[in-house]
N, C-alpha and C positions, 0 to 999 in steps of 0.2 A: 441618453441614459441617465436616468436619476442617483444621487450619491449612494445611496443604499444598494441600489444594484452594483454601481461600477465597486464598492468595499464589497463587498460579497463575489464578484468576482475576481477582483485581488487578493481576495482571499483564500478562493479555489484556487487559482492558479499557482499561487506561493506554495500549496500543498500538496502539489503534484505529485503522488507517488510514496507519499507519508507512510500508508499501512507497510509496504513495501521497504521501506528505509527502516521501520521500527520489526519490522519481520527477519531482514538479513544480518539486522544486530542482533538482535535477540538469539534469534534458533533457524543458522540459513540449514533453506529449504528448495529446491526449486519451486519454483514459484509458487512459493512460501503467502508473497503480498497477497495475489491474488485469490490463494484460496481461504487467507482471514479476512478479507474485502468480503470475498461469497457468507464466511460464514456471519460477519457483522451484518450482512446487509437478511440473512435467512432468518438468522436468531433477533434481529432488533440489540445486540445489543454483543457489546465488546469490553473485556479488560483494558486493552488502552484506550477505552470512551468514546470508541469511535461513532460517529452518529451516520444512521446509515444512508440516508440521504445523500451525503457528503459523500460517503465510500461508496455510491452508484457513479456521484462523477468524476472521483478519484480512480477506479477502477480501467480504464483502457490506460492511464497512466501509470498506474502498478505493472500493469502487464509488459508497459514501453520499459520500465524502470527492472525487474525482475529478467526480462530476457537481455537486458542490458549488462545485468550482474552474473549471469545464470554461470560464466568461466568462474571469475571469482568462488559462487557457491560449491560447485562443484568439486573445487580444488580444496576445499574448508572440509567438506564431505568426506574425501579421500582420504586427508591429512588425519580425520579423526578417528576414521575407520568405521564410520556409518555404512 
């Protein structure tokens, strides 16, 4: 594997779940990631710059990431009174 690929793969990999992480800080949702994943990847284009390429192969990792948090979210939900 050439350098360019294995940096470009260290690089998806380290982002695993990104949308997801800046989703359940922001404004939790259940699975909050994954439906701005969908809509960066629908619209081409995102407030936190997401590019959508990236957020096709971010996305099975949003969804790992999201049903990981989904107690936490829900408990933030309740608390708030959404």
């Amino acid at each position: 594997m050439s350098m360019p690929a294995r940096a470009a793969l260290a690089l998806l990999l380290s982002c695993g779940g990104c949308v997801s992480i800046a989703s359940t800080i922001a404004d939790p949702e259940p699975y909050g990631g994954v439906r701005l994943g969908g809509e960066i990847i629908c619209d081409g284009s995102s407030t936190l710059g997401g590019v959508p390429v990236l957020v096709a192969f971010d996305l099975p990792l949003s969804f790992l990431f999201d049903t990981l948090v989904l107690p936490y979210t829900l408990t933030k939900l309740r608390g708030s009174g959404d």
